[in-house]
Backbone bond lengths (Angstrom), bond angles and torsions (degrees), N, CA, C in turn:
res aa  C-N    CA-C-N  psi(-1)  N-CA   C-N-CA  omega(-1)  CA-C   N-CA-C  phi
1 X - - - 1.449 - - 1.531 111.13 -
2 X 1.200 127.77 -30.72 1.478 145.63 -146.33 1.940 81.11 -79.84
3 X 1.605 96.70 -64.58 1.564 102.80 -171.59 1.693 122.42 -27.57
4 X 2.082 86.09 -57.39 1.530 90.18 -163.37 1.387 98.63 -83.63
5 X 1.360 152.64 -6.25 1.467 142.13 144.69 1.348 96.46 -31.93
6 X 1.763 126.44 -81.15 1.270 112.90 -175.67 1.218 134.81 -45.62
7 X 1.466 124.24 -2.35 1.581 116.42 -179.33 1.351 96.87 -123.79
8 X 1.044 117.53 9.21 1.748 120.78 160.21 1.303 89.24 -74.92
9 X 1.453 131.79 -65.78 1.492 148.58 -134.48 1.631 82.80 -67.33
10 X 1.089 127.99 -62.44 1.623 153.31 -112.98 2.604 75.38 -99.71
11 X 0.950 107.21 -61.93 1.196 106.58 170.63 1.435 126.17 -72.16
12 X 1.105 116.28 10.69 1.909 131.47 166.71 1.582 94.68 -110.76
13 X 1.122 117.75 -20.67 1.765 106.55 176.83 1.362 106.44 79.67
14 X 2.045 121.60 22.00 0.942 130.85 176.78 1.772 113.87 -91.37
15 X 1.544 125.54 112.56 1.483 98.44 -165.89 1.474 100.11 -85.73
16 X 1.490 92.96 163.95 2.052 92.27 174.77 1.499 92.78 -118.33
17 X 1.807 109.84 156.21 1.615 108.47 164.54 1.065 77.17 -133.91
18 X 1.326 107.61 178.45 1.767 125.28 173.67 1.866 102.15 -162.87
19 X 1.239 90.32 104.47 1.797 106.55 -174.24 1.631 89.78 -119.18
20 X 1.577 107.08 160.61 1.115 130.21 138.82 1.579 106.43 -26.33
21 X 1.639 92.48 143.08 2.123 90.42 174.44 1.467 83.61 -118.83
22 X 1.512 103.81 160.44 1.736 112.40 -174.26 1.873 104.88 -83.66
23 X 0.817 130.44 -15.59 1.179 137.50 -161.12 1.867 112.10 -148.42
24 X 0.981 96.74 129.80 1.834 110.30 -174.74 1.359 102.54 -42.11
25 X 1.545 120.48 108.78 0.959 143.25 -172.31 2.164 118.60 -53.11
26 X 0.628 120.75 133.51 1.789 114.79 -174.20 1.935 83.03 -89.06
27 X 1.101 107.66 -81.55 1.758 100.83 -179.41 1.987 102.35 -109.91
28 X 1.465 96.70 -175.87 1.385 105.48 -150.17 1.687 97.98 -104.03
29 X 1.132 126.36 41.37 1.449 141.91 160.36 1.480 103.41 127.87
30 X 1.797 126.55 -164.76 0.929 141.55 -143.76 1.410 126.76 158.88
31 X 1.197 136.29 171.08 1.555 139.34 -155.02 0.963 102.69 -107.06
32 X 1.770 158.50 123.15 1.221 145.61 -173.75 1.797 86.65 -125.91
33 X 1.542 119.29 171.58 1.204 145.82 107.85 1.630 142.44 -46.82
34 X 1.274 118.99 101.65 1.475 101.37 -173.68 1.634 97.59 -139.68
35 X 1.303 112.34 118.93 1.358 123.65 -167.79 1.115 126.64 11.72
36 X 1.867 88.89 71.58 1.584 113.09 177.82 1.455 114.42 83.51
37 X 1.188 117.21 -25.69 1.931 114.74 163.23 1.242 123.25 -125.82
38 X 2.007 78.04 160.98 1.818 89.40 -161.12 1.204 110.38 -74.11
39 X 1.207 125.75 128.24 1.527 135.63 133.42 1.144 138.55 -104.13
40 X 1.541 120.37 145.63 1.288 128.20 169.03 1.756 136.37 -117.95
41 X 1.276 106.39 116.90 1.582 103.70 -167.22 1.465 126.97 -104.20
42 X 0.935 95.34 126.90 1.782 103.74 -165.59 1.537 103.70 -99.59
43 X 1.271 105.30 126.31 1.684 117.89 167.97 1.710 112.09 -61.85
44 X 1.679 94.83 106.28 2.057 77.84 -173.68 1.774 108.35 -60.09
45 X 1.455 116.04 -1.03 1.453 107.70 -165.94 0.967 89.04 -88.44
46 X 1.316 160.66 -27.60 1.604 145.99 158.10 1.310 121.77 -36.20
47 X 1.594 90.05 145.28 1.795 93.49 -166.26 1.617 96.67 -80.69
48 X 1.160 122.98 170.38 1.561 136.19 -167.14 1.997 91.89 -62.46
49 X 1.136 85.74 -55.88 1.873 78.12 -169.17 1.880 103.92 -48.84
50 X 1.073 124.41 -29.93 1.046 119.82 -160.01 1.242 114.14 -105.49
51 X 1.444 116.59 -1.01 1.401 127.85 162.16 1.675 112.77 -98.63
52 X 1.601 121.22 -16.69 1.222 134.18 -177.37 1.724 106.42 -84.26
53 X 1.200 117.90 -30.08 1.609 145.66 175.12 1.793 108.12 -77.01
54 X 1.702 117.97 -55.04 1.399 108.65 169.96 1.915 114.88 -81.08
55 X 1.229 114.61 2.98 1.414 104.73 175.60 1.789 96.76 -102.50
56 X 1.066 120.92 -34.02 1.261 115.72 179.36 1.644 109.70 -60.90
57 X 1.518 107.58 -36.81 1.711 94.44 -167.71 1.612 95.28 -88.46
58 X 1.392 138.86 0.10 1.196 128.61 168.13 1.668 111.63 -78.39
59 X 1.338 96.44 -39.63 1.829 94.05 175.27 1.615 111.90 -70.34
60 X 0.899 118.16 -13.75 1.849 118.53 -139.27 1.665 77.89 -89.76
61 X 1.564 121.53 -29.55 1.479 123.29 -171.71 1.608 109.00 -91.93
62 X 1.227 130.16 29.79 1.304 144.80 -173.72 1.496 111.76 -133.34
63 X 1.310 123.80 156.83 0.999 124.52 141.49 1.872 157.79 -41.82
64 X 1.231 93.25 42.07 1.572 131.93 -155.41 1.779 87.13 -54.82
65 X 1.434 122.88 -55.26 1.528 112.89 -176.88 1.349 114.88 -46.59
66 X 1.295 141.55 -31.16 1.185 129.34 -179.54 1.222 124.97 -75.81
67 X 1.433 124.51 23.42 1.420 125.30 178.37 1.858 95.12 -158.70
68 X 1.656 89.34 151.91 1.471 101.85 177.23 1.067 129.42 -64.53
69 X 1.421 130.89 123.92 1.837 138.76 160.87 1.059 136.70 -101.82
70 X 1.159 117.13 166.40 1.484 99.06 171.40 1.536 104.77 -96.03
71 X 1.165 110.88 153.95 1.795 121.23 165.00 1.201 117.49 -5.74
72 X 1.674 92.38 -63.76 1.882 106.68 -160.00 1.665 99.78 -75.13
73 X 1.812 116.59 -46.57 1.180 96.24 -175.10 1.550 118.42 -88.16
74 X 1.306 133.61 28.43 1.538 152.21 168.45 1.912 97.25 -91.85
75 X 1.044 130.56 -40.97 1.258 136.69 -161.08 1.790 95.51 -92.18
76 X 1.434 109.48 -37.80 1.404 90.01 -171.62 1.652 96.48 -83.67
77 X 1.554 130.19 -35.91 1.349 117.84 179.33 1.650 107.05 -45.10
78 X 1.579 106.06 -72.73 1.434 94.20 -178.59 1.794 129.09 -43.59
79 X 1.151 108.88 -8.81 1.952 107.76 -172.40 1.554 92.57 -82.03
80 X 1.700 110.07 -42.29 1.878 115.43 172.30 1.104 101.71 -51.46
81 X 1.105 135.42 -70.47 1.797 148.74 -156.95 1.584 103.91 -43.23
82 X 1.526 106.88 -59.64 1.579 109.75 160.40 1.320 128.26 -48.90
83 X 1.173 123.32 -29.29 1.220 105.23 171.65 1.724 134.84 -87.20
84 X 1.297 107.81 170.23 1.585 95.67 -177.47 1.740 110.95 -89.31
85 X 1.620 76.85 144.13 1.612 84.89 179.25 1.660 131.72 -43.09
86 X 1.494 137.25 144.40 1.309 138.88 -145.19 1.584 78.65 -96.63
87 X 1.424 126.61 -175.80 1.213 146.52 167.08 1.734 115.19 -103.06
């Protein structure tokens, strides 16, 4: 699942990195701004579910319909999309 998040991402023209975070992470990445584009950075110390969970709720806030998915990962964006935003 982790993959095809990234080639969702990779076809929104959204880049992903996933580094070490300097400090004990609250969640396992997120969607930033960085001079004018989106990025999203994933803590590689996060376990897969929890890096598959912060790339989903970064896409789920995008324009995800305009590019192809599969089923399963269209169903998990939309279950993110429903929910309310984290702090």
């Amino acid at each position: 699942m982790l993959d095809e998040l990234f080639a969702v991402a990779r076809r929104l023209g959204i880049r992903v990195r996933v580094e070490p975070f300097d400090t004990e992470p609250v969640r396992s990445g997120g969607l930033c701004r960085i001079h004018g584009r989106d990025l999203v950075i994933l803590d590689e110390r996060g376990s897969v579910p929890d890096q598959v969970g912060a790339l989903a709720e970064a896409l789920a806030g995008l324009e995800v319909e305009t590019v192809h998915t599969l089923p399963r990962v269209r169903a998990l964006l939309d279950r993110h999309k429903s929910l309310p935003p984290r702090d």
